[in-house]
C-alpha positions as CSV (number, residue, x, y, z in Angstrom):
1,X,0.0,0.0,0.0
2,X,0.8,3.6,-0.7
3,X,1.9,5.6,2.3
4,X,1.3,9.0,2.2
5,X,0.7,12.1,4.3
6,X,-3.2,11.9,2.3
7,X,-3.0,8.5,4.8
8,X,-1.0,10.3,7.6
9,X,-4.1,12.4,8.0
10,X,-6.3,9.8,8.0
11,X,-4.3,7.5,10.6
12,X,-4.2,11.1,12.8
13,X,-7.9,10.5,13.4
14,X,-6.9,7.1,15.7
15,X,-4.2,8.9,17.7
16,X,-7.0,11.8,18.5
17,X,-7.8,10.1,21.2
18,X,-4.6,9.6,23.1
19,X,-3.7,13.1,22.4
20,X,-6.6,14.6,23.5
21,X,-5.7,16.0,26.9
22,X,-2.5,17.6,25.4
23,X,-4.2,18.9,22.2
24,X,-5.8,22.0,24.4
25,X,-2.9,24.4,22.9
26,X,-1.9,25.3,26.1
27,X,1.0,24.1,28.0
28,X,-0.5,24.8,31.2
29,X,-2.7,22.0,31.2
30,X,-2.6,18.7,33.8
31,X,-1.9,15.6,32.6
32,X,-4.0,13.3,31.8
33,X,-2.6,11.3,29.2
34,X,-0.7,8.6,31.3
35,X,-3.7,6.3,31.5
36,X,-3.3,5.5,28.2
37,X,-0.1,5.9,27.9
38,X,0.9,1.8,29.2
39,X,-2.1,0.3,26.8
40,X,-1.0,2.3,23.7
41,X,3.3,2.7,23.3
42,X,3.5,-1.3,22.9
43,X,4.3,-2.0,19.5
44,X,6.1,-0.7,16.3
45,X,3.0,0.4,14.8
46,X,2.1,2.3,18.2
47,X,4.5,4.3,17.1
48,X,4.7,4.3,13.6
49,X,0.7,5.8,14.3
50,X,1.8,8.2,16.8
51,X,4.6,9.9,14.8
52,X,2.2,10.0,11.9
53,X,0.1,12.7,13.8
54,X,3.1,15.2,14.1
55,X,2.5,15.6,9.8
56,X,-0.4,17.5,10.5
57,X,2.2,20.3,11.6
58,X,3.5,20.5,7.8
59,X,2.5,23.4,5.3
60,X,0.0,22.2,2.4
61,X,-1.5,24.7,0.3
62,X,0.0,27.8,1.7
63,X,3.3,26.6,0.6
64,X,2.3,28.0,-2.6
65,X,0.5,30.9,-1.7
66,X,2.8,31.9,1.3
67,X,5.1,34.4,-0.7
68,X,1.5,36.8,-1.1
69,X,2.8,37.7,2.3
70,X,6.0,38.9,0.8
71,X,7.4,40.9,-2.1
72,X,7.3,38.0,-4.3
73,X,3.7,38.4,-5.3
74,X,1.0,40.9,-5.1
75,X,-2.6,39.6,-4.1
76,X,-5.7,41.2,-4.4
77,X,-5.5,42.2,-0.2
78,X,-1.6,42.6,0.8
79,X,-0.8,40.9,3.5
80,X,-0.7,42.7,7.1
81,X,3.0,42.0,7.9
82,X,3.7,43.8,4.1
83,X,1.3,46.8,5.2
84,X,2.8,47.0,8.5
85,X,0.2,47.1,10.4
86,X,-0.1,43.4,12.2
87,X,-1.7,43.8,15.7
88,X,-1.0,42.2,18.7
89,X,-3.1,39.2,19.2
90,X,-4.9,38.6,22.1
91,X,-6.1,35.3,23.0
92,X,-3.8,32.5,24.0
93,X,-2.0,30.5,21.9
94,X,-3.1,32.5,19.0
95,X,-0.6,34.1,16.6
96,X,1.8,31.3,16.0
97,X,1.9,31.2,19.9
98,X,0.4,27.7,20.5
99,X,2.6,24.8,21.9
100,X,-0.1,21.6,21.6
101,X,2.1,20.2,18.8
102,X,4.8,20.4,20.9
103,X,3.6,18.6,23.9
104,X,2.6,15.6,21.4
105,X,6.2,15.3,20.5
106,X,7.4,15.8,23.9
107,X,4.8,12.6,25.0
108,X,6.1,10.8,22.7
109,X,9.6,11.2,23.7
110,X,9.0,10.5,26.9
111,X,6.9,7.0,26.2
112,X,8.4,5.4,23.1
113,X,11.3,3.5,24.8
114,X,8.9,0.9,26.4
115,X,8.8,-0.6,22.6
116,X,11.4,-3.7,22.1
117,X,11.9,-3.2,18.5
118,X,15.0,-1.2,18.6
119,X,15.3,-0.2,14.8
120,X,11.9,0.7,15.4
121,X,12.7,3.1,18.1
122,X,15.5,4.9,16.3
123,X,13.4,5.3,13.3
124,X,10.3,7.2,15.0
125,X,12.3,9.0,17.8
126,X,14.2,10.4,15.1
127,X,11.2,11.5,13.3
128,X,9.8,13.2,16.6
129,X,12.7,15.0,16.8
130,X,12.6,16.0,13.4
131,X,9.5,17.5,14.1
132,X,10.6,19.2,17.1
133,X,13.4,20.6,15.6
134,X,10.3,21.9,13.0
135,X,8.5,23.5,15.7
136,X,11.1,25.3,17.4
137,X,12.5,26.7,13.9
138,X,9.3,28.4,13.5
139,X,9.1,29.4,16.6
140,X,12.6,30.9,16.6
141,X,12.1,32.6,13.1
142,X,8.5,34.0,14.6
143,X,9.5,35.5,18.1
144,X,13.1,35.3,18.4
145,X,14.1,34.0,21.7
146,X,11.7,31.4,23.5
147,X,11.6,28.7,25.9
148,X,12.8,25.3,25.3
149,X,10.8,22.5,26.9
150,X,11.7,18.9,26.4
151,X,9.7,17.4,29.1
152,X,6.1,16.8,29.4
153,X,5.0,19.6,31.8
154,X,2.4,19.1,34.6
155,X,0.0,21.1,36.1
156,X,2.5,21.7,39.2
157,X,5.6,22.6,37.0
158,X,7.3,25.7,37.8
159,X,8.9,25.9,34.6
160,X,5.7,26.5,33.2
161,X,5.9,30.2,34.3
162,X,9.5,30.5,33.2
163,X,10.2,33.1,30.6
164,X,12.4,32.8,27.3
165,X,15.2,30.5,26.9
166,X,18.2,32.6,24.9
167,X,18.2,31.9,21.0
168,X,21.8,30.1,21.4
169,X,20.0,27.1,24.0
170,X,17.2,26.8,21.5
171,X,19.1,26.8,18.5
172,X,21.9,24.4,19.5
173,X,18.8,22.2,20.9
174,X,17.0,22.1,17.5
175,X,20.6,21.4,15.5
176,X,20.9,18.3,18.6
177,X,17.4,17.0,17.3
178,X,18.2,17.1,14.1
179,X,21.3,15.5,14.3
180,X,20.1,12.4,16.0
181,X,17.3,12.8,13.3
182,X,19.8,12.2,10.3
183,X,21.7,9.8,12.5
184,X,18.5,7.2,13.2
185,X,15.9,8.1,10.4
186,X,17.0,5.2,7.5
187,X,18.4,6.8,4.4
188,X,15.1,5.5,2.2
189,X,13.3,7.8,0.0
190,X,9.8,8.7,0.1
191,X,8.4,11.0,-1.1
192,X,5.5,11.8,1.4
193,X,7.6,10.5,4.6
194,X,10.3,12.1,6.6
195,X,13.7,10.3,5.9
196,X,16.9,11.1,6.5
197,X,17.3,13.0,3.8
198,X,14.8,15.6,4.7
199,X,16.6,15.7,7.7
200,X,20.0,17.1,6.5
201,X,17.6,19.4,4.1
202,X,16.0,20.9,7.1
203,X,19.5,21.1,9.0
204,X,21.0,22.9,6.0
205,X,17.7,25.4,5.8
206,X,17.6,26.0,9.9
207,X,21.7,26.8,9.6
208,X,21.4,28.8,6.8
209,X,18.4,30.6,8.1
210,X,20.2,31.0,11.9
211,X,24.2,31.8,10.3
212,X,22.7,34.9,7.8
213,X,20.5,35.8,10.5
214,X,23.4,36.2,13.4
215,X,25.5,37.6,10.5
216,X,23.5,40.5,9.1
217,X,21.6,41.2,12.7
218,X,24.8,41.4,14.2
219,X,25.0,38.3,16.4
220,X,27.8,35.8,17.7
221,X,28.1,32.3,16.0
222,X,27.4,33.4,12.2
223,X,30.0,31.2,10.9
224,X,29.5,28.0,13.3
225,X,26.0,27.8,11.9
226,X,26.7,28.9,7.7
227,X,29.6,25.8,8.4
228,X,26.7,23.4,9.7
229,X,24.7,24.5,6.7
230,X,27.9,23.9,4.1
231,X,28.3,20.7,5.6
232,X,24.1,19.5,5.7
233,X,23.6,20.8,2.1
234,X,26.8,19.0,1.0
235,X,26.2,15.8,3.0
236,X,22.8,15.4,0.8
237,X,24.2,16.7,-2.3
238,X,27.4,13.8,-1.9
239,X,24.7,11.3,-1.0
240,X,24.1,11.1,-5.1
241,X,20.1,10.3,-4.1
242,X,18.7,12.9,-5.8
243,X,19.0,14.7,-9.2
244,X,17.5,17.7,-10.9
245,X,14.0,17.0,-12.4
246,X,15.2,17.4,-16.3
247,X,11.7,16.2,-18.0
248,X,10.6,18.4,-21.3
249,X,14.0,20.6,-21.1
250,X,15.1,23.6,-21.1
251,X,11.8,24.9,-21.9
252,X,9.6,23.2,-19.6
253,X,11.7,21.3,-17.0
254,X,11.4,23.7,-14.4
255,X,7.2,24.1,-14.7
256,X,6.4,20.3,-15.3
257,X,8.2,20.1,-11.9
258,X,5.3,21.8,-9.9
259,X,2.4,21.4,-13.2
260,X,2.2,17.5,-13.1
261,X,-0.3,15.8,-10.9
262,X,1.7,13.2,-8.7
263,X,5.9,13.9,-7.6
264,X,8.4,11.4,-7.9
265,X,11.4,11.3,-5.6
266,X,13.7,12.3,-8.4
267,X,14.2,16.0,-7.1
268,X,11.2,16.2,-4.5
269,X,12.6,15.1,-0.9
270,X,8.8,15.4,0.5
271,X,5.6,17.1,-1.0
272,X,2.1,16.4,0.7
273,X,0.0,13.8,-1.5
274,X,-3.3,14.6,-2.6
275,X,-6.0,12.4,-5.0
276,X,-8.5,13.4,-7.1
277,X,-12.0,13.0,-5.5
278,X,-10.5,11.6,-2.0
279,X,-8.3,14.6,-0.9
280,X,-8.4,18.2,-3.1
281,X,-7.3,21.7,-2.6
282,X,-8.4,25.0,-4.4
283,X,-5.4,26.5,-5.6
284,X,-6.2,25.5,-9.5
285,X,-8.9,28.2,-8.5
286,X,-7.5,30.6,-6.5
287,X,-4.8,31.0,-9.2
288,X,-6.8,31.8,-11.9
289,X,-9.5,33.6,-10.5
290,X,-10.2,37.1,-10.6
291,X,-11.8,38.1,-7.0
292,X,-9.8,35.3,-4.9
293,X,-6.2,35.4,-5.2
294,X,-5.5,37.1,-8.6
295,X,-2.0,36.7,-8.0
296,X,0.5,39.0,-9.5
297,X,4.1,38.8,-10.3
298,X,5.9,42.3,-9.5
299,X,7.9,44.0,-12.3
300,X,11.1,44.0,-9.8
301,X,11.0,39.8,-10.0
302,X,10.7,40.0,-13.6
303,X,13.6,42.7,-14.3
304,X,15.7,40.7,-12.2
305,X,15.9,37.1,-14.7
306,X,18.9,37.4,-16.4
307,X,19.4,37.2,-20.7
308,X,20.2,33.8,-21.6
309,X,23.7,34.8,-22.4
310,X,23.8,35.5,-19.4
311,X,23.8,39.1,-19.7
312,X,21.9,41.3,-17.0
313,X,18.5,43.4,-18.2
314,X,18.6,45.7,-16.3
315,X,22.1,47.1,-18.0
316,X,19.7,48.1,-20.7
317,X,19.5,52.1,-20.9
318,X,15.7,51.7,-21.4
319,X,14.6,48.5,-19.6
320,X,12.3,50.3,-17.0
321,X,9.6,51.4,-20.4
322,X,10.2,48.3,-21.9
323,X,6.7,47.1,-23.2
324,X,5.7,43.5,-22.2
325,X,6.6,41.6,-25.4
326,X,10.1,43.2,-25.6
327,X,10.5,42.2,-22.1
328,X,10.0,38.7,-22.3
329,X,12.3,37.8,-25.2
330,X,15.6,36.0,-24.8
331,X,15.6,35.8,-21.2
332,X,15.8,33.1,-18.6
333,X,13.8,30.5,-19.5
334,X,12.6,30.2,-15.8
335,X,10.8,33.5,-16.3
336,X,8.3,32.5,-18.5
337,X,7.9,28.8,-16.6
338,X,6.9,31.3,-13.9
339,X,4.7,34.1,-15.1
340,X,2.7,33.7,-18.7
341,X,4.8,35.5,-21.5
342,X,3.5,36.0,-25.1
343,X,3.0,32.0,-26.2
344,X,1.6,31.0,-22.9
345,X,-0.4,27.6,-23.7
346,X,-2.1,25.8,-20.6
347,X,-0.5,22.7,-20.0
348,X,-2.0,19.4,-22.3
349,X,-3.9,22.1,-25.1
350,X,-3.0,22.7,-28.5
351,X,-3.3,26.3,-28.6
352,X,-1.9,29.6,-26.6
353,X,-3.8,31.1,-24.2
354,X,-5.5,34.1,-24.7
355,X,-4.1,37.6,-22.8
356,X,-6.0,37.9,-19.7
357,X,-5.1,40.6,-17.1
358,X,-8.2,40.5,-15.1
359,X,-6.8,37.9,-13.3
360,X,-3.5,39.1,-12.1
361,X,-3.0,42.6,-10.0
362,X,0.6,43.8,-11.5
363,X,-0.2,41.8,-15.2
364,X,2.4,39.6,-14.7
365,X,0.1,36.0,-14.9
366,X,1.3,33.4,-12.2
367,X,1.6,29.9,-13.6
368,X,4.2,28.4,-11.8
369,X,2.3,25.1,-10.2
370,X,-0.8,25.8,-12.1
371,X,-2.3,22.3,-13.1
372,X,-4.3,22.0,-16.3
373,X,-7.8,23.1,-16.9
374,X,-9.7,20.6,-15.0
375,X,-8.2,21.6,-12.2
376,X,-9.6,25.2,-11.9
377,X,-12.9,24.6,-10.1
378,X,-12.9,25.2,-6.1
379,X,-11.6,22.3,-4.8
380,X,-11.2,20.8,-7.8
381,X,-7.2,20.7,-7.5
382,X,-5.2,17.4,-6.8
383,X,-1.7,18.1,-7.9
384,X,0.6,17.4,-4.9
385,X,2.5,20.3,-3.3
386,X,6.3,20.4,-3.0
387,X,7.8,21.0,0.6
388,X,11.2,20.1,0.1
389,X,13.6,19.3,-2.9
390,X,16.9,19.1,-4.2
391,X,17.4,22.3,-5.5
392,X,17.2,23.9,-2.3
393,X,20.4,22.0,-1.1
394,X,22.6,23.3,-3.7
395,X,21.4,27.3,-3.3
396,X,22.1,26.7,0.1
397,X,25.7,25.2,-0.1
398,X,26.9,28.2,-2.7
399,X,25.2,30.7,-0.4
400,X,26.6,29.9,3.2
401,X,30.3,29.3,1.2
402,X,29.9,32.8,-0.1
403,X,29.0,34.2,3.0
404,X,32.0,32.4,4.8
405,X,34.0,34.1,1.6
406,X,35.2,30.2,1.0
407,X,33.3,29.8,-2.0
408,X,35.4,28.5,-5.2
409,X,34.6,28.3,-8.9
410,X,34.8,24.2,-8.2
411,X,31.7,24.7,-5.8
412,X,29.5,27.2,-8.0
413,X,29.9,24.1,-10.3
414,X,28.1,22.1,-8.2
415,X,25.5,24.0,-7.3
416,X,24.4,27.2,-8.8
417,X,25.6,26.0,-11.9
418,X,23.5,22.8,-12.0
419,X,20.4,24.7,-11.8
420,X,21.2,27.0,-14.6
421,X,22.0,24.1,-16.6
422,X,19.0,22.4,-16.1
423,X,17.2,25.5,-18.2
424,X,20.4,26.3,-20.6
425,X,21.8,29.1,-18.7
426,X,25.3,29.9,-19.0
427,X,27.8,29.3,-15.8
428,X,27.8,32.2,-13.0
429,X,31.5,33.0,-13.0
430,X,32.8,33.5,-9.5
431,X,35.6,35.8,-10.5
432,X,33.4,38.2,-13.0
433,X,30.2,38.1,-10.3
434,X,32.9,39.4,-7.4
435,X,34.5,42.4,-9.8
436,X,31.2,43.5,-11.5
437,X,28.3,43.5,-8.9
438,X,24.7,44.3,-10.3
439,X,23.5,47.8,-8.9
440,X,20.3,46.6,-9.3
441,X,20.9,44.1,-7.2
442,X,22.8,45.9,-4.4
443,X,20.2,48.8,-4.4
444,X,17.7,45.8,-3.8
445,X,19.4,44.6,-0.8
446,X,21.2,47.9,0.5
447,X,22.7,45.7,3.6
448,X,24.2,42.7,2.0
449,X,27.8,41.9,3.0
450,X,30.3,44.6,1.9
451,X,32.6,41.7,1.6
452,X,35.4,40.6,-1.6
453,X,32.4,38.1,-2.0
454,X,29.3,40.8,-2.6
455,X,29.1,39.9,-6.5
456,X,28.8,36.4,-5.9
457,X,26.2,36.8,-2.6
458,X,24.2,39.0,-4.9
459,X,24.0,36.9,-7.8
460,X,23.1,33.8,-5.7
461,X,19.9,35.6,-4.3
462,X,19.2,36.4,-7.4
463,X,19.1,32.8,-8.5
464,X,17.6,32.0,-4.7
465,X,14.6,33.9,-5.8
466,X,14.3,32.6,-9.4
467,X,14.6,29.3,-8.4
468,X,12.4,29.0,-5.2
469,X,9.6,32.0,-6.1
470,X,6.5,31.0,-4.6
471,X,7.9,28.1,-2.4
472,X,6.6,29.9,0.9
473,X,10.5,30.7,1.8
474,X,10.9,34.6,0.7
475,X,9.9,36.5,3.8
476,X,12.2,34.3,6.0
477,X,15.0,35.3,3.4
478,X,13.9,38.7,4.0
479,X,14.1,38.4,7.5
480,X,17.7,37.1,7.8
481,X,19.1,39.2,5.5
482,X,18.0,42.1,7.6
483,X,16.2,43.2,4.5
484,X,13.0,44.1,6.1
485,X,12.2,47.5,4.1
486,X,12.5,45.3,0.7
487,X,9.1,45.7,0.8
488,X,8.8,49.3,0.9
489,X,9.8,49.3,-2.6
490,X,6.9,49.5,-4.7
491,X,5.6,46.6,-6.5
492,X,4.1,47.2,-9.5
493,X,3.5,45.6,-12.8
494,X,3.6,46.2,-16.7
495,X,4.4,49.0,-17.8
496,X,2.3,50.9,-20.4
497,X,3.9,53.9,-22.5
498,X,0.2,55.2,-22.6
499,X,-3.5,54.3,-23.8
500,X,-4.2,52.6,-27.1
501,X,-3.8,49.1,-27.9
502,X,-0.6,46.8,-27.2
503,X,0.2,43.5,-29.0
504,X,1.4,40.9,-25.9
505,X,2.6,38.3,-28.3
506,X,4.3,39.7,-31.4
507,X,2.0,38.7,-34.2
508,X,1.0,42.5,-34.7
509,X,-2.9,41.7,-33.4
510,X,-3.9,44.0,-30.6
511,X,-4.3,41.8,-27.9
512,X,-5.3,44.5,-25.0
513,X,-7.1,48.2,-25.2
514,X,-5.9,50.5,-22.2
515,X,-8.4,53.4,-21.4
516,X,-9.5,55.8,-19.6
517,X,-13.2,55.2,-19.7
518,X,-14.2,55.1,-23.9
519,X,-13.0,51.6,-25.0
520,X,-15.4,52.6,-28.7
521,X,-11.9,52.3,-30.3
522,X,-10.8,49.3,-29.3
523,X,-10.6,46.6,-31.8
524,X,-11.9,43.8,-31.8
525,X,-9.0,40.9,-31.3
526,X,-8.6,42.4,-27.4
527,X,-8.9,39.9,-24.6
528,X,-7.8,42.2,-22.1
529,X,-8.6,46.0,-21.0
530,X,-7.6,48.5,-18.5
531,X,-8.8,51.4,-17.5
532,X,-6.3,53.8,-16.0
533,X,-8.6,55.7,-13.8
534,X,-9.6,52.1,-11.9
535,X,-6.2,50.5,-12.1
536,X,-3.8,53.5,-12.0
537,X,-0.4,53.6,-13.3
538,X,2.9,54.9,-11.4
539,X,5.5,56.6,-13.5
540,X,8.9,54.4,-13.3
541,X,11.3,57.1,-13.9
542,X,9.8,60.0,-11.6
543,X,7.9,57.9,-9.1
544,X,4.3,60.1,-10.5
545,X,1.3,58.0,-9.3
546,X,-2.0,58.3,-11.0
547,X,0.3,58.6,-14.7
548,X,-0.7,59.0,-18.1
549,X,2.3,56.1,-18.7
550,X,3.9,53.8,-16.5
551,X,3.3,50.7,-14.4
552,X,0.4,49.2,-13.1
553,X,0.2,50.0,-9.6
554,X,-2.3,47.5,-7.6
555,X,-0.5,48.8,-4.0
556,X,-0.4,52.4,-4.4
557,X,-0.1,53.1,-1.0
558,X,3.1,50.9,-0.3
559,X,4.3,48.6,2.0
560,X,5.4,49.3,5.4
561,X,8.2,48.0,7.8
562,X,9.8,49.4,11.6
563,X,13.1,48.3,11.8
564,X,12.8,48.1,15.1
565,X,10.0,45.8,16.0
566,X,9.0,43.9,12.7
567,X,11.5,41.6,12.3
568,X,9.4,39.4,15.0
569,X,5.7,39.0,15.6
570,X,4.2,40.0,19.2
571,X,2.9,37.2,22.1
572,X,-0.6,37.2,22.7
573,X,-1.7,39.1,25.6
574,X,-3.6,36.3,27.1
575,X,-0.2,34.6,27.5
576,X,2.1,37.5,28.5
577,X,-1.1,37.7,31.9
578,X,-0.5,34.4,32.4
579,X,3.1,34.0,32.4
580,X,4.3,37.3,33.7
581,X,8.2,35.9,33.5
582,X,7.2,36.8,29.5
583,X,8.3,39.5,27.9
584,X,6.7,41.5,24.8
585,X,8.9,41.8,21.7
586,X,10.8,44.8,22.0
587,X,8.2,48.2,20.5
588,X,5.6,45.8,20.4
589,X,4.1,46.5,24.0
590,X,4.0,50.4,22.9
591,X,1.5,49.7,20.3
């Protein structure tokens, strides 16, 4: 039989019931789990049932929608954390402040031993602490420093009402966990289990995350954890057990990836499993719809794909009023596996699709994941969703070498250079990166290392973002890169050099009319209109919003982001009156 997290979730319906007394989401709860406890952790599928619960703490469709809460893509609403205005939540356990997941884990750590099968043991103690490692990651990436538990607490436990732990205990606690993880989870692959290969992928993520983090927010031990991260991306790259996913070339490699129905363990470490008509999502809908999601790519994303000689666009002298056909030629060929250029053809039809701008805020069409036609109703989706692959190892071994400045030409080789080739790129040249960085680049990310290796660094984020857009991971790169105020930056979309009709896909046929109310001249072969008094446009050279000419503009007002608070989310207030050795998040408590 299959095993899948689609039959994790189901077999979480059977552990329910043991878990019930710790699944109140606070940790301040008594125990009452212990009856159970000697008539349930017997056997090898005790376990194997009560690890399976802790999947229900993995991402599923918001993987793919995450980056609307980012500068990666502009939804219809922004996202409060990009407007700046998140509030501190109230009740307990609420904003990303609940620990019932981790008092499952905890339980079972403290009741699995009594099981004889020792290979048994290893196996699902190392997934628990896979999982904890999981939870404390996003709890460290959330709110910064927090307090380590890894004890079932009782009613009568003082360290209940203890306050945070510092960032060091935690963080040299999760890379503990995740060492044993990769030490006793076997070295199988699976693509909807936890193995020990997702282990060194999550090791290599949580060290690059906590190394660029320390480094650029001015904190000891940079280097200790960008060394663990070399060596966990490396260790999995070495292994030889995964590949790039190479099927339909340079041309369509990198969409079939996330387009087809079902993943393979070729390049996909873990992706959660889904079936048509027994477990179905709604993102076929949500990216194609006009008043859910209506997903737009901004025009910063798309200026920053290289030529395919490997050239940069943005040295053109005119590449900010470059019309949207222009734009799209000879360039990555990720860009257009990413966002609809001019011969955009749904995946499994014979013809292109026509221009349609109704459905995306900046223009700029996302189709990166999206499944083919059938797949568009609500709910109607079953193409699995990728949490973890291959790729991700190699952009972070050539990132956390570069930002130990030990990166070589032989290690851009085996990395960086593997993804290009996968869509016919040319090589990123360590030496020409480090003497030429991109000012586009640097005025992007104003704080990156001032280091002999700032080329390289740049250029690797650049691929970092081509590469994993809309993979749920760009705010947290944000974050560690102390590069809060990206969003600040406007995000806007095609640019128009005025009203009149525009041909999206080079045959010479109008394909959309823009207007400022009167569309009586617009001929007949349009499939798309916009009117600039509705969606206004925002002058690229002089900043003028509300333009005769210039960019769509679907955020007009901007993004927003304090330095000094934003970088971490507040603690309810429920759970700051309960605990009073808790702190607020520094500015937070002034709100």
């Amino acid at each position: 039989m299959k095993i899948s997290i689609k039959n994790i979730y189901v077999y979480t319906l059977v552990i329910t019931g043991l878990f019930m007394s710790c699944n109140k989401d606070f940790l301040n709860r008594a125990s009452e789990d212990q009856v159970e406890a000697p008539f349930f952790f017997n056997t090898a599928k005790d376990l194997e049932v009560a690890t399976n619960d802790f999947y229900s703490m993995l991402p599923g469709t918001d993987n793919y929608t995450e980056d609307a809460a980012s500068d990666n893509l502009v939804p219809l609403n922004p996202h409060a954390r990009v407007r700046g205005n998140r509030l501190v939540p109230v009740g307990s356990g609420t904003g990303g402040w609940s620990w019932s997941n981790l008092r499952k884990i905890n339980y079972f750590l403290a009741n699995y031993q009594k099981v004889q099968d020792e290979e048994a043991k290893a196996k699902f103690s190392g997934i628990a602490r896979f999982f904890r490692a999981y939870f404390y990651y996003d709890k460290v990436k959330t709110f910064g420093d927090v307090p380590w538990y890894s004890k079932v607490l009782t009613a009568a436990d003082p360290d209940l009402y203890k306050g945070r732990d510092s960032r060091a205990l935690v963080m040299d606690s999760v890379m503990a966990d995740l060492d044993y993880a990769i030490q006793n989870i076997p070295a199988e692959k699976q693509v909807n289990l936890i193995t020990r290969y997702t282990a060194m992928l999550l090791k290599a993520r949580v060290a690059l995350f906590e190394g660029t983090f320390r480094k650029y927010h001015g904190l000891e031990g940079a280097d200790v954890y960008l060394s663990l991260a070399a060596e966990a991306s490396q260790m999995l790259i070495t292994s030889g057990a995964y590949t790039l996913y190479t099927e339909g070339g340079a041309a369509a490699a990198y969409r079939n990836l996330f387009a087809r129905n079902h993943q393979d363990n070729i390049e996909t470490l873990l992706a959660v499993d889904y079936e048509q008509g027994i477990k179905v999502h709604s993102l076929g809908s949500s990216f194609t719809s006009a008043t859910q999601g209506s997903y737009g790519v901004p025009k910063d994303l798309v200026e920053s794909y290289l030529m395919t000689d490997g050239s940069r666009f943005t040295d053109k002298t005119n590449f900010r009023t470059m019309g949207f056909y222009q734009e799209m030629q000879n360039r990555d060929p990720r860009l257009v596996q990413t966002t609809a250029g001019p011969d955009f053809r749904v995946n499994g039809e014979a013809k292109n699709e026509p221009v349609n701008l109704t459905i995306t805020t900046t223009g700029y069409r996302l189709i990166k994941a999206l499944p083919d036609r059938s797949q568009w109703t609500t709910s109607g989706a079953f193409f699995d969703i990728i949490l973890f692959r291959y790729a991700e190892a190699l952009l972070i071994f050539a990132e956390a070498k570069a930002e130990l400045g030990t990166l070589s030409q032989t290690d851009l080789d085996l990395s960086i250079n593997k993804l290009r080739a996968r869509v016919g790129m040319p090589n990123l040249n360590l030496i020409q990166a480090n003497g030429d960085p991109d000012p586009f680049l640097e005025s992007m990310y104003p704080n990156v290392s001032k280091s002999a290796f700032k080329g390289v660094i740049l250029e690797i984020r650049r691929e970092r973002r081509a590469e994993l857009f809309n993979e749920g991971l760009r705010w947290d790169d944000l974050m560690r890169w102390k590069e809060g105020n990206k969003v600040t930056q406007p995000m806007v979309g095609i640019y128009f050099s005025g009203t009149g009709s525009f041909d999206f896909t080079g045959d010479a046929i109008a394909d959309v009319f823009v207007h400022t109310g009167n569309t009586s001249s617009a001929p007949s072969s349009v499939t798309s209109m916009i009117n600039i008094t509705q969606r206004t446009l925002r002058n690229p050279l002089n900043g003028q919003q509300n333009a005769t000419s210039g960019n769509i503009d679907p955020f007009p007002q901007g993004g927003q982001f304090d330095e000094s608070k934003d970088y971490f989310a507040p603690i309810p207030t429920e759970d700051l009156l309960l605990n009073k050795n808790l702190k607020q998040n520094p500015k937070w408590s002034e709100q």
